[in-house]
N, C-alpha and C positions, 0 to 999 in steps of 0.2 A: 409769569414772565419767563419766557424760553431761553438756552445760552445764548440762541441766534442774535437775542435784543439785546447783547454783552455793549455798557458803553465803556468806549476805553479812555477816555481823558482824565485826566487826573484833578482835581478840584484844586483850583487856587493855592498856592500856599502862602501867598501875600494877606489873604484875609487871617482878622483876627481868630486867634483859639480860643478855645474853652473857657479856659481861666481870666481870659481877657474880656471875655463876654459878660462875664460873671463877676464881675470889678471894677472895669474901667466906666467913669460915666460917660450917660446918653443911652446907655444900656440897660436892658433886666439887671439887676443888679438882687438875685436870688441869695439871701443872705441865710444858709444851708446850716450855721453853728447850730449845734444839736438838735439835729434833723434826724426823726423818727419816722418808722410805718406806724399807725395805727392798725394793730391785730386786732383781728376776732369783733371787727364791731360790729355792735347789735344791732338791729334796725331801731328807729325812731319813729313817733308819730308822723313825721311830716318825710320817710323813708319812701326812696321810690321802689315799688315790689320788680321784681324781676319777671319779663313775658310779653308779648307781642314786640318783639324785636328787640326792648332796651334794656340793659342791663346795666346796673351802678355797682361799682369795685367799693367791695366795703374793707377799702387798704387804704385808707387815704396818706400825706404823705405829710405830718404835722411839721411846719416851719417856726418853732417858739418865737425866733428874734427879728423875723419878717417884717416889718414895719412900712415897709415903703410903695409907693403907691403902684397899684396895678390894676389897670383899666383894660385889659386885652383878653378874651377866650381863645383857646387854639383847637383843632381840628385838623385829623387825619382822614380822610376819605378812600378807603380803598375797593377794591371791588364786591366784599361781603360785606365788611363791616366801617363803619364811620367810630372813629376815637376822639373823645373830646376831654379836654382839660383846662379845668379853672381854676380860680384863686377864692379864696371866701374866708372871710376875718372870722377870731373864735369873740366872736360875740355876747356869746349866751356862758364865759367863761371867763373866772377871774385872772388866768393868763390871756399873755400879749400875744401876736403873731395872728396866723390862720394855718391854712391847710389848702393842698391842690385836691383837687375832687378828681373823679377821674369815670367819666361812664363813654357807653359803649351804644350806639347804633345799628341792626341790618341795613346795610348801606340801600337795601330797595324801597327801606322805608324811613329814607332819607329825610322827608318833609317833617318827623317827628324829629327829627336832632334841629332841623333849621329852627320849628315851633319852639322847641326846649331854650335855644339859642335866643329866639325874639324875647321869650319868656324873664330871660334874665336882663335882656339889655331892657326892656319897660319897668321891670324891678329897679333896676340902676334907677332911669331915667325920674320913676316915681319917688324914691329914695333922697336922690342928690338933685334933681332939678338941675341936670345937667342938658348941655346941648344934645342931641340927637345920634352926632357924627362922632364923639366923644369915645364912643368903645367900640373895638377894633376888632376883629376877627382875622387869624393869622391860619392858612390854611393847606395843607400840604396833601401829598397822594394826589393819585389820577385825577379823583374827583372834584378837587382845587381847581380844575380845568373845566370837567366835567359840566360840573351844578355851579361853575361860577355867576351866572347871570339871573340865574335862580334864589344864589345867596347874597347877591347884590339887591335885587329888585324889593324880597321881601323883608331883607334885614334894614336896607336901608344905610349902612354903615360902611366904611371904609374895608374892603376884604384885601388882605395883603398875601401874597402866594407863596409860597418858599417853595423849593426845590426838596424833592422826596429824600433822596439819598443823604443827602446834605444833614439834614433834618435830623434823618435814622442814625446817625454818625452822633451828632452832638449831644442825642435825647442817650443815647447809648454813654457816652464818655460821661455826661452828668451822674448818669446813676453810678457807673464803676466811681468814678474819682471820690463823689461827695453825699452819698445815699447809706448806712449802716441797715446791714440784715437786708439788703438787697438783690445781689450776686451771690449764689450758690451752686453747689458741683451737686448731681445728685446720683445714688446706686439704689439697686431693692436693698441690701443690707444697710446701708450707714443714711440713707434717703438724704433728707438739704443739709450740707456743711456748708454755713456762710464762709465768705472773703470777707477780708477786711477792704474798706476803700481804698484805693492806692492810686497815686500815681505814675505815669510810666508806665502804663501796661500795652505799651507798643512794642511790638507790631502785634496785628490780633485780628482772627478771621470773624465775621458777621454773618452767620446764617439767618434771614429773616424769611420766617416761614408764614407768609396769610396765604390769597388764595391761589397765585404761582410762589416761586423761592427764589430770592436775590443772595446770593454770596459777595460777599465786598473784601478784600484787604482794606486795613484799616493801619494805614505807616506811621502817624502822627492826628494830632488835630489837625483838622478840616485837611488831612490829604490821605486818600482814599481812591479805591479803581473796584468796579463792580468788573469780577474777574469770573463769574459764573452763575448759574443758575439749573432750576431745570422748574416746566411747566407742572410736575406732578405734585400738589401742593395742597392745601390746606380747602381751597377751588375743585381739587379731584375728588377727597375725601366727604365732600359735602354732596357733589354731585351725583357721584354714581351710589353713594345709599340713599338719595330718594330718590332714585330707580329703584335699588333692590330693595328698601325698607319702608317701611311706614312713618316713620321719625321724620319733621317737620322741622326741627331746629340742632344746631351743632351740638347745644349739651346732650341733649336729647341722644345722639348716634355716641357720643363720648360715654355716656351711662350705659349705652346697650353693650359698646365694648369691654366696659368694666365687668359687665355679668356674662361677657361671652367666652369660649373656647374656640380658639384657632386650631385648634388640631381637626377641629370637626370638618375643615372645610380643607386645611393646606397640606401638601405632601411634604412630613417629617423626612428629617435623616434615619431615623427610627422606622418609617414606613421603607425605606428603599435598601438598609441595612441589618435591621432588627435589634442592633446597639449603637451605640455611639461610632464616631468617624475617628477614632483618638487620632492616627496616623496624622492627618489635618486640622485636628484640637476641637471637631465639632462632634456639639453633643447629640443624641441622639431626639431631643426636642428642636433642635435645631431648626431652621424651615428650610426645604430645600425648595420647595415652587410654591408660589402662593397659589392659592384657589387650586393647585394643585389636585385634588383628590375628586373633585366638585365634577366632572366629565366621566369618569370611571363609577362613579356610584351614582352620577345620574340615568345611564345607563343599564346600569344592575336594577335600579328600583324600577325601568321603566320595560325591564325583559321581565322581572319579576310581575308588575301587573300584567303583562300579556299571559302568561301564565294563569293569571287569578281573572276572568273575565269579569267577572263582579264587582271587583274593589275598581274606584275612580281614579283611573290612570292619573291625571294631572294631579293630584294629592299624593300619590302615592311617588310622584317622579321627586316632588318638591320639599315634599315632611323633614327630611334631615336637616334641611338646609335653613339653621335657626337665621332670625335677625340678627343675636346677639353673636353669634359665629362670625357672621358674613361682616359686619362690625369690627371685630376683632383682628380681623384678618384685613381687611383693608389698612386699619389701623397703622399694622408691625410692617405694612408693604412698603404705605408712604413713608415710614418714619425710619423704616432700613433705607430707602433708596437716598433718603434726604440724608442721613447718617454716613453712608460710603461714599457719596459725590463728595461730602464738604471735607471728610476727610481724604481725598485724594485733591482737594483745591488746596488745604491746608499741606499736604505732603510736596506738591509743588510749590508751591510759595513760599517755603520753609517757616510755614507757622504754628507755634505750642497750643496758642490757646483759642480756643472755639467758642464765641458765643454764640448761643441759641437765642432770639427774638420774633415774637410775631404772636397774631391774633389764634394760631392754629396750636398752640400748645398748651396753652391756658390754664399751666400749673399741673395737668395730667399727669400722672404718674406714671402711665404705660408710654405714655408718649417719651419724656423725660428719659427713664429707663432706657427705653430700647436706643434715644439718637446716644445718650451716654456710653452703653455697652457697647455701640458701633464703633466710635471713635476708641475705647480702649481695648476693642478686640483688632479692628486692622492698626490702629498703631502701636500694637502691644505693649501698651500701657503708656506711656511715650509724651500724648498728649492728652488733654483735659478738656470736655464739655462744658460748660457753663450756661445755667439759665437765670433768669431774673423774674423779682415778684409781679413786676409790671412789664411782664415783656409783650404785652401787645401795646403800648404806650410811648416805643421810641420815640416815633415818626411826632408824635402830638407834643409830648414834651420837647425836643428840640427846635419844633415851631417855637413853641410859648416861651422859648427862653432869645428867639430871633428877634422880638417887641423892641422897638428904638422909639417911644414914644417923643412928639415933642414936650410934652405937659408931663415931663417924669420929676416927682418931687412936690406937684398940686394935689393937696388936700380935698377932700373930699370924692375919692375914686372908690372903686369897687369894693376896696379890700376895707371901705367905711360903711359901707353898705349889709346886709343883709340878704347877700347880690341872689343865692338859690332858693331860700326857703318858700317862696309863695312859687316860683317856678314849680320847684320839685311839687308844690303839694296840687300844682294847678295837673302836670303831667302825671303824680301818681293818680289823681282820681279820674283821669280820664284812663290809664291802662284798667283800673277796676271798673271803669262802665263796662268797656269793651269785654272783659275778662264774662261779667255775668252776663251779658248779651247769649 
């Protein structure tokens, strides 16, 4: 999304907040008392493997004292990737409550999240011998527009739409206010320092980075102005390495980057000075042009083969220029440009704190790094970057918590069920046919 598509209206402030959502009946009534992540979890037998587009977060988000009924899935649909988020009781466990699940779809291979989707409401339906219409699908992002008549037709159930921004706001304030070990600042020396949850943490910039970048001021609950953007985004980064790469999937280019060197392809401060820039605080690994260097030595190796009649021009123009380079360097491009825009949005709008969200960061470390070092190099130190464990999950969790069922408080709903297991085990063995095909 380009700045040109900046909306400027400010969202309601008559509608309820946060805290009001999350309280007052008629409402989700998310009961958050010692609310943990689950680290480090292992797969399980009935685990869905990660590859042909789906991925399951193994961070689920355990609700000990959760009790109360929840019949709704929610979904984010954006232009890469579709975000989905349920509820499932601990069943197989002598404590009470459950846990939000939290997986991920290639939004081109959309009909596998809808499949995933049918998959759990026929579970319900087998389960609880409920009606049909009974569970709900709450659905946010483009594609809430998009594949609506799609996810009407074949789910059959009630699809309720919510507004993106809106969504991204309140999925975002959930986790700051009432999440532990969620929210952390990170550097290459000190890596994740959590926050504590808090609240009041108004006013606060929102960089949400998938496949364009929305920037929002965020003044209070539900009041909010998307104040910028820019289209070079997580959409860029995908696109133009399968052009120049072989890599078929986002981790896939994120691992090439991990093992590449940008210096091989960008023109350093080092290359135009031979030391550092101290006079203007820049070091001499610095970058001064991306891809920089890529025209000058593609020409040296391609006078060089004229020289050598023999050796294969086109190999000899290309050989330097690794995947894992050209990777890396795209990488520190988008994630500088996305770094100095937010912080001159945040510099105007007279805002400290910066969250980072979106499917394009995905806990990377080089990515994290570099938007962090942006912000504390041009605001010389001043302001604070901030990322989250689930920060491709705003937009999904702030649906899931927009649910006004009428049947809130009827026994025998989702969270009495057993709502994913034969799902997941129906959709992992179908990624393993595919996988051995």
């Amino acid at each position: 999304m380009s700045p040109s598509d900046n909306a400027s209206a400010e969202v309601d402030p008559s509608r309820p907040s946060l805290e009001d959502a999350i309280t007052n009946p008629g409402t989700v009534k998310i009961n958050v008392q010692g609310a943990y992540i689950v680290d480090d979890q292992p797969p399980t037998p009935d685990s869905i493997p990660d590859g042909d587009g789906v991925h399951y977060e193994r961070k689920d988000i355990r609700l000990p004292h959760h009790t109360s009924v929840v019949s709704h899935v929610a979904v984010d649909i954006g232009g890469s990737l579709a975000k989905l988020v349920y509820f499932t009781k601990e069943l197989q466990s002598p404590q009470e409550g459950g846990r939000l699940n939290f997986m991920s779809f290639e939004t081109e291979r959309i009909d596998r999240c809808i499949d995933f989707i049918q998959q759990l409401k026929q579970d319900h339906e087998r389960l609880n011998g409920s009606a049909p219409d009974e569970l709900c699908v709450i659905a946010t992002g483009g594609g809430a527009y998009k594949y609506y008549d799609r996810l009407k037709q074949t789910l059959n159930v009630d699809i309720m739409r919510e507004e993106e921004m809106d969504c991204l706001i309140t999925g975002l304030d959930f986790f700051i206010n009432e999440i532990p070990n969620e929210v952390f600042s990170y550097s290459e020396t000190e890596h994740m320092q959590f926050t504590e949850p808090r609240a009041g943490a108004y006013p606060y910039l929102l960089v949400n980075i998938g496949s364009g970048v929305s920037m929002i001021k965020v003044s209070g609950p539900n009041q909010f102005l998307r104040v910028g953007g820019t289209h070079l985004g997580g959409g860029t980064f995908w696109g133009i390495l399968s052009l120049l790469t072989g890599a078929t999937t986002f981790d896939d280019m994120l691992a090439m980057a991990d093992r590449g060197d940008n210096s091989g392809v960008d023109m350093l401060v080092g290359d135009i000075y031979g030391m550092d820039y101290t006079k203007i605080g820049l070091k001499s690994t610095a970058i001064a042009s991306s891809f920089g260097k890529v025209f000058k030595m593609k020409r040296a190796a391609e006078r060089q083969a004229e020289d050598a009649p023999g050796e294969d021009t086109e190999n000899a123009s290309g050989a330097q220029f690794s995947p894992e380079d050209m990777s890396r360097s795209l990488l520190f491009a988008i994630s500088n440009n996305i770094g100095q825009i937010a912080y001159l949005q945040s510099e105007k709008h007279g805002l400290k704190h910066i969250y980072f969200g979106g499917s394009f960061i995905r806990g990377h470390r080089q990515t994290m790094n570099t938007l962090s070092y942006a912000i504390k190099f041009w605001s010389k130190g001043e302001k604070e970057a901030y990322f989250l464990r689930h920060e491709g999950y705003l937009g999904a969790v702030g649906a899931f918590l927009k649910r006004q069922p009428q049947n809130w408080g009827r026994r025998n709903s989702l969270e009495d069920s057993s709502l994913s297991k034969q799902a997941r085990e129906d959709l992992r063995q179908e990624i393993q046919n595919q996988q051995q095909k």
